[in-house]
Every structure is written in structure tokens, then in C-alpha cells.
N, CA, C and O of each residue as an XYZ file, in Angstrom:
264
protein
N     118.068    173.652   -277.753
C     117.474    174.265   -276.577
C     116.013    174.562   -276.892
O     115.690    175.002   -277.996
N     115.049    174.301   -275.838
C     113.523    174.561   -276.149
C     113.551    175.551   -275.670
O     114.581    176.029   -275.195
N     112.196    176.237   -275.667
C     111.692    177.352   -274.612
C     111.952    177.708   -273.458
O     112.409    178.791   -273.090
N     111.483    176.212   -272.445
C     111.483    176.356   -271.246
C     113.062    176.519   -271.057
O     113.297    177.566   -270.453
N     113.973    175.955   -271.317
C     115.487    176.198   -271.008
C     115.744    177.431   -271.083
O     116.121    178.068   -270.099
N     115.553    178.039   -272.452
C     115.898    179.002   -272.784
C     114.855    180.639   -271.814
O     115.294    181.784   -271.914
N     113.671    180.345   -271.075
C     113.236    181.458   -270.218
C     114.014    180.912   -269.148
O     114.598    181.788   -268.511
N     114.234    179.593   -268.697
C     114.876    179.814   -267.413
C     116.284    180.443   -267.088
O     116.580    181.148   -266.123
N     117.235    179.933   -268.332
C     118.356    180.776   -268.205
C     118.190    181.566   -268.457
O     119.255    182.111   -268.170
N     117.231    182.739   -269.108
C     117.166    184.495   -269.085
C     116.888    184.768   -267.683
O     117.346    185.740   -267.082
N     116.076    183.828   -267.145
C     115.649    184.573   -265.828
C     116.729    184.552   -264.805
O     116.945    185.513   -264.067
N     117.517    183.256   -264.766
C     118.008    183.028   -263.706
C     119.563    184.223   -264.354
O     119.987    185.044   -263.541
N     119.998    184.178   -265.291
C     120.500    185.490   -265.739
C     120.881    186.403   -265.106
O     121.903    186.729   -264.503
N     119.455    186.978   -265.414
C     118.889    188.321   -265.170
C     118.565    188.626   -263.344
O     118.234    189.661   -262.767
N     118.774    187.544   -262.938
C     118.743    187.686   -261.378
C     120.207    187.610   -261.082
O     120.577    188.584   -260.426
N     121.006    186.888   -261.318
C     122.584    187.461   -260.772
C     122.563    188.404   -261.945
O     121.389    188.584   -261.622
N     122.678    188.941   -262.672
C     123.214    190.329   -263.031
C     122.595    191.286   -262.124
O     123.297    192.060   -261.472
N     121.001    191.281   -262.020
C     120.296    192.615   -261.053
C     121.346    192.491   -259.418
O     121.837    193.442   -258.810
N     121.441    190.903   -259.028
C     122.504    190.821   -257.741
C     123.599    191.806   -257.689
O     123.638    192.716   -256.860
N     124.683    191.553   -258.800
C     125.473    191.985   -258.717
C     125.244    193.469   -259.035
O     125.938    194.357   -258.539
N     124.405    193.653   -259.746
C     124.706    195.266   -260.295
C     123.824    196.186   -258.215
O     124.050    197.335   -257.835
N     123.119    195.336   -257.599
C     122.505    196.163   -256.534
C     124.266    195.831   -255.137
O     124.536    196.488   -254.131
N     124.961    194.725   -255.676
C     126.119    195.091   -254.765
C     127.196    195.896   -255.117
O     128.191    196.142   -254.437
N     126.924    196.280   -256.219
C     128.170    196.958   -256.820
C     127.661    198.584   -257.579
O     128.380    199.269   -258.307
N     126.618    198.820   -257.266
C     125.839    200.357   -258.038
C     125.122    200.733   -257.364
O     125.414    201.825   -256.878
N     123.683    200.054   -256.889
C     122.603    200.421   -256.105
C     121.659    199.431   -255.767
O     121.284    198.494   -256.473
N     121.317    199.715   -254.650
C     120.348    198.574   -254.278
C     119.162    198.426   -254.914
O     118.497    197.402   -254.755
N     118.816    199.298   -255.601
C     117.349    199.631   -256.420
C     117.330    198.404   -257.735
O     116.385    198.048   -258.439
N     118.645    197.987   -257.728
C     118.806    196.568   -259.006
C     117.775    195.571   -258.366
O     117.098    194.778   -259.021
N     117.743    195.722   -256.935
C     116.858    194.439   -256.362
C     115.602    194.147   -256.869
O     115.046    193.048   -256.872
N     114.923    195.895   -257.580
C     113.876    195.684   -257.965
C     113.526    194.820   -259.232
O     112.401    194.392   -259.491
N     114.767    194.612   -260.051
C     114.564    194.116   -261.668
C     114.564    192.476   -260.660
O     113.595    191.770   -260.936
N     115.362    191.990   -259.777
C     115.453    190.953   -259.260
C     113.584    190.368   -258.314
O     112.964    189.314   -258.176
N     113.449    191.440   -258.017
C     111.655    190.838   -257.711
C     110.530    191.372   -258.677
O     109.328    191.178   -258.494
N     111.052    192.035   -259.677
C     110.083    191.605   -260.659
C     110.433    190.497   -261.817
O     109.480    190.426   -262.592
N     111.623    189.508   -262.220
C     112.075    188.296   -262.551
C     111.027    187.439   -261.130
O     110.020    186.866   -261.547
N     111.177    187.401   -260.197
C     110.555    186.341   -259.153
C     109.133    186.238   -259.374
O     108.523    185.170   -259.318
N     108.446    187.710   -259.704
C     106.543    187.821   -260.247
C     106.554    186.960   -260.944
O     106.149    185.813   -260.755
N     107.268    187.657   -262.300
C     106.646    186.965   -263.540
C     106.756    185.758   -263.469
O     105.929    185.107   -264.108
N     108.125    184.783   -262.434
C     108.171    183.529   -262.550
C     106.593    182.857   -261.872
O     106.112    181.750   -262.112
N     106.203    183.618   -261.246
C     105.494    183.407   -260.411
C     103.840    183.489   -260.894
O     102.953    182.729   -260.506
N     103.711    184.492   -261.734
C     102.862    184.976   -262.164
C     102.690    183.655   -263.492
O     101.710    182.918   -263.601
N     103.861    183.643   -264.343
C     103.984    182.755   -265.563
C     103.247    181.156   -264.853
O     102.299    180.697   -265.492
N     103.730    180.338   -263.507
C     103.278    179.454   -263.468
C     102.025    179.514   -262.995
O     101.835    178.384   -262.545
N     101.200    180.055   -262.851
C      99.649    180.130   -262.478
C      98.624    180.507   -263.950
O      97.474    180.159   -264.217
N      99.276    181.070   -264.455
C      98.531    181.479   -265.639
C      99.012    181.346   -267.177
O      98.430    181.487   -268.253
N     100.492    180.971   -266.756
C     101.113    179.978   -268.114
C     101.321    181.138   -269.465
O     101.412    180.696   -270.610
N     101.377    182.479   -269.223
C     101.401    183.614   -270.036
C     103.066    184.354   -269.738
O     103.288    185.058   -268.752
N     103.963    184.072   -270.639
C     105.040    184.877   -270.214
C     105.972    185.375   -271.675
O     106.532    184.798   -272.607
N     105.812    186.382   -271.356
C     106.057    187.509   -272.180
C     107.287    186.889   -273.044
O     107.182    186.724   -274.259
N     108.556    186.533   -272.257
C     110.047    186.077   -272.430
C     109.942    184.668   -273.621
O     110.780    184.408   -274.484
N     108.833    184.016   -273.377
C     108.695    182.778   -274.227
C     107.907    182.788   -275.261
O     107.923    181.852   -276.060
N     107.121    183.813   -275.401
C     106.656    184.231   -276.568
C     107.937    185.343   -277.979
O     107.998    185.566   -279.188
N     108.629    185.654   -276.797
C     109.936    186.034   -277.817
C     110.851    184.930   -278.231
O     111.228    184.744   -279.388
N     111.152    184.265   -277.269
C     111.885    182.783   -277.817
C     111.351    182.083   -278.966
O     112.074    181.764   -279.910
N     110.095    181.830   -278.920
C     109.292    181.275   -279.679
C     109.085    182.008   -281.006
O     108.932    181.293   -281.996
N     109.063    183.201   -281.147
C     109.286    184.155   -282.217
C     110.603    183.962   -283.326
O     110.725    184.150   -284.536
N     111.639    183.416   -282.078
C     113.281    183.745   -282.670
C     113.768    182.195   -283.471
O     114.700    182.025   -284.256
N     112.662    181.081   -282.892
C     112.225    180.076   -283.848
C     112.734    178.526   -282.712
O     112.795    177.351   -283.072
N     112.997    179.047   -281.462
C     113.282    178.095   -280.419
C     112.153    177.110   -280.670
O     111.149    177.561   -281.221
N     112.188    175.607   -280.284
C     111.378    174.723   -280.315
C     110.245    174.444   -279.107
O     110.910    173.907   -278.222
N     109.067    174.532   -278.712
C     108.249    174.517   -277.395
C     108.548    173.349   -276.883
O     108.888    172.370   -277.546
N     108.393    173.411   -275.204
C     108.714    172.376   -274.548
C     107.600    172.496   -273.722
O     106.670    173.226   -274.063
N     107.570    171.687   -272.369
C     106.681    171.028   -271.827
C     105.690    172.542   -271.295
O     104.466    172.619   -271.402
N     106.508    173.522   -270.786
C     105.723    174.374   -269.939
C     105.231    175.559   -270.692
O     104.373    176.354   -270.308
N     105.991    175.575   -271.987
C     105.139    177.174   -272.645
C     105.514    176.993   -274.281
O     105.142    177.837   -275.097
């Protein structure tokens, strides 16, 4: 697994868990769910994301996008 695999499945993750935890606890989970959508968002304009610099730390191999 490279990088890019490995931020997309944290993100996409981390968006059904915030789902489920805002249908089943509180709706306020929605917020961890639109701040996952920024950073995706934020990461492709400026190519800086926090999540792939830890991957990359843990000794994952770089791929095309980070």
C-alpha cells in the first residue's frame, strides 16, 4: 500500500465512522465529517496533508499524489 491508498482509506474511514457515530450519538459527529471533506479539499490545491506525512513517517511507500 502507498500513501495515497493509505490517506484515502483513513479518510473515507473516518467519514462513515463520524456518519454513523452523528446517527447513533449526535449530530455534532457531522462536524469531524466536514472537516475530513476541507482537508480533502484543501490537500488537493496545495498538496500539504497532515495524514500523509504520518504515513510516510510509519515507512509507507509515496505514490503519485503526496
Amino acid at each position: 500500500m502507498n500513501v495515497d491508498r493509505a490517506v484515502l482509506t483513513f479518510a473515507g474511514s473516518v467519514v462513515l465512522i463520524s456518519l454513523a457515530l452523528a446517527w447513533l450519538v449526535n449530530p455534532y459527529w457531522l462536524l469531524l465529517t466536514a472537516f475530513v471533506g476541507l482537508n480533502l479539499i484543501q490537500a488537493a490545491f496545495t498538496g500539504f496533508c497532515p495524514a500523509a506525512m504520518i504515513f510516510r513517517k510509519l515507512g509507507l511507500k509515496a505514490g503519485s499524489a503526496f
